[in-house]
C-alpha distance (Angstrom), angle and dihedral (degrees) to the residues before:
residue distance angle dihedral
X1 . . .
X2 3.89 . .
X3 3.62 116.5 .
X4 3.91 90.9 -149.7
X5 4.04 91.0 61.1
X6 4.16 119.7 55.7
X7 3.27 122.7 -160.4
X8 4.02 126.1 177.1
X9 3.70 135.4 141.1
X10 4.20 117.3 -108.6
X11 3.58 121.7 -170.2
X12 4.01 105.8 -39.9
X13 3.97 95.4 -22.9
X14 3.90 149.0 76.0
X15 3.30 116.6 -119.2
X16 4.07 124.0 -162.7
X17 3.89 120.1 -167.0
X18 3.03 118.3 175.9
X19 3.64 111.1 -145.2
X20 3.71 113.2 -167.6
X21 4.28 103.0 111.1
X22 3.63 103.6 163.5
X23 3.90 89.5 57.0
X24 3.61 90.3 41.2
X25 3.85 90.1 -110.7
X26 4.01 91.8 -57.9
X27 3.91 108.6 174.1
X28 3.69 127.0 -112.1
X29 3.62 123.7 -171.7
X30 4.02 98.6 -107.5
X31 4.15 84.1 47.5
X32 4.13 85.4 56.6
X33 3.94 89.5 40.5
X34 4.00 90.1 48.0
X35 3.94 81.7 53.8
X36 3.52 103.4 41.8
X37 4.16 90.2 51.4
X38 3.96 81.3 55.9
X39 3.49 102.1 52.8
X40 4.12 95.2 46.0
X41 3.85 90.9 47.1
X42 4.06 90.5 52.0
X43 3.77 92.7 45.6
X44 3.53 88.9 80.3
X45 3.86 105.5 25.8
X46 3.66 104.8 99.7
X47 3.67 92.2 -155.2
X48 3.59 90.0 73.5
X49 3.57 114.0 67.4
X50 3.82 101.9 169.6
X51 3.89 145.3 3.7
X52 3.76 137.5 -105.3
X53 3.96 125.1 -166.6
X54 3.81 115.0 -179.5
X55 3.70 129.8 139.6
X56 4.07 124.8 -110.4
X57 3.26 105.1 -134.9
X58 3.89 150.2 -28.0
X59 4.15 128.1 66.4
X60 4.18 95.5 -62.2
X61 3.22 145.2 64.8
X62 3.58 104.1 -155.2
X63 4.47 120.0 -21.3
X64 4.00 89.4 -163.5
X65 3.65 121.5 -99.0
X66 3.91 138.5 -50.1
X67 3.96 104.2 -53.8
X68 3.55 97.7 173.7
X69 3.52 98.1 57.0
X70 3.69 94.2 44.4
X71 4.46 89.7 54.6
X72 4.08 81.5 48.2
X73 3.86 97.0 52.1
X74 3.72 88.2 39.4
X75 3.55 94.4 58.7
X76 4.13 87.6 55.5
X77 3.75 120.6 37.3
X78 3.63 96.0 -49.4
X79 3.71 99.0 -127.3
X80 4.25 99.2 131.7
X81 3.68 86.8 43.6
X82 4.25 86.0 56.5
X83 3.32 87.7 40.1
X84 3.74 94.3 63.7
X85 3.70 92.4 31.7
X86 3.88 84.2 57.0
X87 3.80 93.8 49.7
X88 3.57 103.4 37.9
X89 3.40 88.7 58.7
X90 3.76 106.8 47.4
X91 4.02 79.8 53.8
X92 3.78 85.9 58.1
X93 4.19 95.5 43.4
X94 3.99 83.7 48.9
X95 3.64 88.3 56.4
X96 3.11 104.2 43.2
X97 4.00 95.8 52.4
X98 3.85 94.6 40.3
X99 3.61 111.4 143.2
X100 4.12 89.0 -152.5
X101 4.00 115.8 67.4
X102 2.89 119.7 -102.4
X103 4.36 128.6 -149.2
X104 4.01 113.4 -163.8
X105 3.64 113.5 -176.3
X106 3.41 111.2 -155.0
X107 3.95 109.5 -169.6
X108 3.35 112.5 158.6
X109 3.67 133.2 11.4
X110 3.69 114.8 -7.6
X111 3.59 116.4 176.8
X112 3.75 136.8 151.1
X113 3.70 110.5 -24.2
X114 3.55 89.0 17.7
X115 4.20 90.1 59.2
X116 3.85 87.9 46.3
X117 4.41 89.0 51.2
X118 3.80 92.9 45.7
X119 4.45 106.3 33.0
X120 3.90 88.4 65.2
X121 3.52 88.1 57.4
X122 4.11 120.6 98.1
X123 3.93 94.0 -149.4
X124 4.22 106.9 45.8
X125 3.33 107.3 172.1
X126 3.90 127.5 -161.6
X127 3.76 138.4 -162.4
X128 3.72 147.1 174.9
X129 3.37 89.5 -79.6
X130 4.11 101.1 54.8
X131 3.66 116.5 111.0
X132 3.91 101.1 179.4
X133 3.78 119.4 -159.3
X134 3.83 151.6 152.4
X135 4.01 99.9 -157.9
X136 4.03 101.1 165.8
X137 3.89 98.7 111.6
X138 3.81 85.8 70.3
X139 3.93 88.9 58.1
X140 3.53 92.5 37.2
X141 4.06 102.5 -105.8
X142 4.21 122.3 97.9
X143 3.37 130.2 -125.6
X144 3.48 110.4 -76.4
X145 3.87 135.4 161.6
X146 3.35 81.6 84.9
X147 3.48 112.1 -28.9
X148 3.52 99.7 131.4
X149 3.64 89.5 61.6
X150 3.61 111.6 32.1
X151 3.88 95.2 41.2
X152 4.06 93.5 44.3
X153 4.13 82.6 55.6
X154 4.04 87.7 64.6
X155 3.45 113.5 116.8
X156 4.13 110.3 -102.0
X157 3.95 112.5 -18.8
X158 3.36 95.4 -35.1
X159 3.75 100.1 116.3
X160 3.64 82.2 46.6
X161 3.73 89.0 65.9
X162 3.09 99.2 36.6
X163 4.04 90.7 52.5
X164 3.83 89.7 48.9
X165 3.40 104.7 42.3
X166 3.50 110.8 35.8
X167 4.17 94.4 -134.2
X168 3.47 110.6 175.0
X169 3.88 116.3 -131.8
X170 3.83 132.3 -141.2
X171 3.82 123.2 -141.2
X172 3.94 89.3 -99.2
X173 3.40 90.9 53.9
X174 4.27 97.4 42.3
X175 4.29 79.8 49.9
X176 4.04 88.8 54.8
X177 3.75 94.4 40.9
X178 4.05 97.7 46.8
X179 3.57 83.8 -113.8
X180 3.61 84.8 122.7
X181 4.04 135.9 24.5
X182 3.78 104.0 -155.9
X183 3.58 133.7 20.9
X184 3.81 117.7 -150.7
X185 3.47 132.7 171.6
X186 3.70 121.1 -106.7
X187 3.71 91.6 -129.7
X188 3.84 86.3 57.6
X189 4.30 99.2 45.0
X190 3.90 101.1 85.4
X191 3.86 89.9 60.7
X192 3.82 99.3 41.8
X193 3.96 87.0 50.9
X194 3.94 89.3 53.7
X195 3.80 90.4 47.1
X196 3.44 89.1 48.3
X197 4.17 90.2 50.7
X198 3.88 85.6 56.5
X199 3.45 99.8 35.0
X200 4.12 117.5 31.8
X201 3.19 91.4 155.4
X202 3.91 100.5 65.8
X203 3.44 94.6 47.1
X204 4.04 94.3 122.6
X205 4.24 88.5 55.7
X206 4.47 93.0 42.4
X207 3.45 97.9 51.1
X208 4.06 90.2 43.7
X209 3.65 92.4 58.3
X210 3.74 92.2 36.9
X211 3.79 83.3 53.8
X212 4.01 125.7 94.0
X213 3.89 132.5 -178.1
X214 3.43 109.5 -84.9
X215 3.41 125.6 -129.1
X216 4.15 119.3 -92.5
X217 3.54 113.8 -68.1
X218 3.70 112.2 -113.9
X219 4.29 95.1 -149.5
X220 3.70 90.0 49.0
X221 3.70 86.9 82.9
X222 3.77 87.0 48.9
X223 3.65 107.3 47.7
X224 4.10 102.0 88.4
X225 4.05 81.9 59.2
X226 3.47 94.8 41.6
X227 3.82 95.0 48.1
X228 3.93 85.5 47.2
X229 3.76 101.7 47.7
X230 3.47 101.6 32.8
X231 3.66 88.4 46.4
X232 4.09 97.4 113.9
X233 3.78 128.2 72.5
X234 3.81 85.3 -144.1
X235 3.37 105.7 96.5
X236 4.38 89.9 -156.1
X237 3.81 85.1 64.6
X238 3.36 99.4 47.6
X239 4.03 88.8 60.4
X240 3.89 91.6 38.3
X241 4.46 81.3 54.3
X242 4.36 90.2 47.4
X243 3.79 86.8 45.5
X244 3.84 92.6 50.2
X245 3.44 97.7 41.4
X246 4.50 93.9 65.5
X247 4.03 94.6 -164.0
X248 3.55 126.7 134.7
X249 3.75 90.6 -119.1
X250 3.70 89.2 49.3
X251 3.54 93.8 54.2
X252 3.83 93.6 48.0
X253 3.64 84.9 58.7
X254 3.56 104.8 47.0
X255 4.03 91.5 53.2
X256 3.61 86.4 51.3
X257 3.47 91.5 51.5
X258 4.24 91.4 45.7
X259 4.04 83.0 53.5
X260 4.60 84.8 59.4
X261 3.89 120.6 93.6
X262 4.05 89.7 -112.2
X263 3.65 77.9 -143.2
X264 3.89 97.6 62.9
X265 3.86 87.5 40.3
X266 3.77 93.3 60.0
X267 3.27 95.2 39.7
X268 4.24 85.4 53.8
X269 4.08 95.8 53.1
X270 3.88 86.3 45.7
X271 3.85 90.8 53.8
X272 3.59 91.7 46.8
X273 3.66 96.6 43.6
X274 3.92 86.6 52.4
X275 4.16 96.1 41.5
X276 3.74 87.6 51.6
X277 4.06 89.2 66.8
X278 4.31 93.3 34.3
X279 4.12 107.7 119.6
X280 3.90 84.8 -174.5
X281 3.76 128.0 49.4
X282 4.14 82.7 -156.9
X283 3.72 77.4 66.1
X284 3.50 91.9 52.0
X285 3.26 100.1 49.5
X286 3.70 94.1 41.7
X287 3.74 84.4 64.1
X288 3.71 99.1 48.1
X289 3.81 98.1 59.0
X290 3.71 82.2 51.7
X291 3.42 91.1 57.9
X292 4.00 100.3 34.2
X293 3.94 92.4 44.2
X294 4.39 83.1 53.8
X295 4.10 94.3 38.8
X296 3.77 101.9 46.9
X297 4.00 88.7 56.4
X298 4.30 90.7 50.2
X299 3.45 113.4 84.9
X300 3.67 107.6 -115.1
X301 3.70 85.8 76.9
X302 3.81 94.3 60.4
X303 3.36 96.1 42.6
X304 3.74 97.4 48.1
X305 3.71 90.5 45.1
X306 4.16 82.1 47.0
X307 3.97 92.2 52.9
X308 3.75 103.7 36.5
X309 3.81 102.5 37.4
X310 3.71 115.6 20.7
X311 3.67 110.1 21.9
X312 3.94 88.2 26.1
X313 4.15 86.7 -162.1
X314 3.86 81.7 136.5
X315 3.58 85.7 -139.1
X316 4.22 118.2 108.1
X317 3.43 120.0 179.8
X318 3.55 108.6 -142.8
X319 3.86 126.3 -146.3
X320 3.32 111.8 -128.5
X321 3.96 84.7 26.2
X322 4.18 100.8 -156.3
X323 3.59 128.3 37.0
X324 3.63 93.0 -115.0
X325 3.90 83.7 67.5
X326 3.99 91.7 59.5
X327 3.56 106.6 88.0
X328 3.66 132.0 -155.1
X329 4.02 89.2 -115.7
X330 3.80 92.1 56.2
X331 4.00 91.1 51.1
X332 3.61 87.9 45.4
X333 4.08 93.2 53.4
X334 3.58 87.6 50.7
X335 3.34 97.5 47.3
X336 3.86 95.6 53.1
X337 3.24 120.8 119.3
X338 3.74 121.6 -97.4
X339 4.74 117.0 -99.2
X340 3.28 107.4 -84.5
X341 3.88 107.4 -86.1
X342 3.59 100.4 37.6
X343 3.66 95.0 64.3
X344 3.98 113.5 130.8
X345 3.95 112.6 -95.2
X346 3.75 129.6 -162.4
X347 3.73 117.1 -132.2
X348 3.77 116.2 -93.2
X349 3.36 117.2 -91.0
């Protein structure tokens, strides 16, 4: 079991804390396998009656997973970075189909791996502290552990945006998405999670009186232009609709957007487009080792991992360099499916 994940049972729950600080909680595979051999061995204990994931200390929830070593095993043949890939995302299937709830309190930043941990979850509860995001098209990845069905969900374009741009979300703003079911103070969590302990099964009525009104929602005010600019899955349009539209928001967009691998961002609107029609998140997932076993090997994902995180010159040079340069055929390769035999599987019920 990893160190860097604890997992125990107290009073009539669960509990998961991840327990990795100086990496902000990032996932490795032996922290998802520590969490996976958790969740199967409470699915039949009848002491535990419901789940808690939470972090132990330090400013994050949960950064995402172990980038580095993903860009390093993509650069060779790939096999620890599908190994992960493969875990990770049985941990998320397992979540997501858990028959026990399940309350993930995401205070603080919760990006990535942390999104795909804490959107399965039936309770997801935000604070003050929550600054919600799925960054990858800046290193050249796309949101995955769900992404493509959790951010295609969104009301209007939003997961769109959100996919494409990388914007980072506060708890107000997760609350007015749907990102997030409660939001509780910080000051208030240590007490709801020891009333939840003694009492899993009012969790529904604690966390509503724990809750309060959050403050206003900052995208709110952005959503018509959202839904209206990021209305196209063709990622050439979407530019041509920033361009057109001249405001200062606009143009904050659009240079984010010029900052994205154009081959990540493609690859993001596909997903969602795709997600949007899934009737099985096995399906999902199915398709985004496909797509993560393919992407991790291109080399946008070495060189965004290169600019961003080692060299940290903040600028990537992206191969093909503009969206009109990413062709159809090149989303299509990466979007085929995996040799029969390495497909992803979900664990066995």
């Amino acid at each position: 079991m990893s160190e860097d994940v604890v997992t125990e049972v107290e009073g009539r729950i669960g509990r998961i804390r991840l327990n990795r600080p100086k990496a902000i909680h990032a996932l490795t595979r032996d922290m998802c396998s520590a969490m996976i051999a958790a969740l199967v061995a409470w699915r039949t204990d009848d002491n535990v009656q419901a789940v808690m994931i939470d972090h132990a200390e330090g400013r994050g929830f949960c950064a995402g997973g172990d980038v580095r070593m993903l860009a390093e095993s993509g650069a060779s043949d790939g096999s620890d970075a599908r190994a992960f890939f493969h875990e990770e995302y049985r941990l998320n299937h397992l979540l997501f189909t858990y028959a026990k709830p399940i309350v993930a309190f995401m205070d603080g930043i919760t990006m990535g791996g942390g999104v795909g941990i804490s959107q399965p979850a039936k309770y997801r509860v935000a604070t003050e502290n929550t600054r919600f995001a799925m960054p990858e098209t800046a290193i050249g990845l796309f949101p995955d552990v769900g992404g493509g069905w959790y951010l295609s969900r969104l009301s209007g374009r939003a997961g769109q945006f959100l996919a494409l741009t990388g914007a980072r979300l506060d708890g107000a703003e997760c609350h007015y998405l749907g990102l997030a079911t409660h939001y509780v103070p910080h000051a208030a969590l240590d007490e709801v999670k020891e009333r939840i302990a003694e009492h899993p099964d009012r969790i529904e009525g604690m966390l509503g009186k724990a809750s309060i009104t959050p403050p206003h929602a900052k995208i709110a005010g952005n959503l018509a232009r959202i839904n209206k600019i990021f209305a196209s899955d063709r990622l050439e349009d979407i530019f041509v609709a920033l361009e057109k539209d001249g405001s200062e928001w606009a143009e904050t967009e659009l240079a984010t957007l010029r900052a994205k691998s154009p081959q990540a961002c493609k690859v993001s609107l596909r997903l969602l487009s795709d997600g949007a029609n899934m009737a099985d998140f096995a399906d999902e997932m199915r398709q985004e080792y496909a797509v993560a076993a393919h992407v991790v090997q291109r080399p946008d994902f070495a060189e965004g991992v290169r600019a961003l995180l080692i060299d940290k010159d903040n600028s990537p040079h992206w191969n093909p360099a503009t969206p009109e340069g990413v062709t159809d055929h090149m989303i299509d390769t990466i979007f085929a499916p995996m040799p029969d035999g390495e497909e992803w599987t979900p664990l066995k019920a």
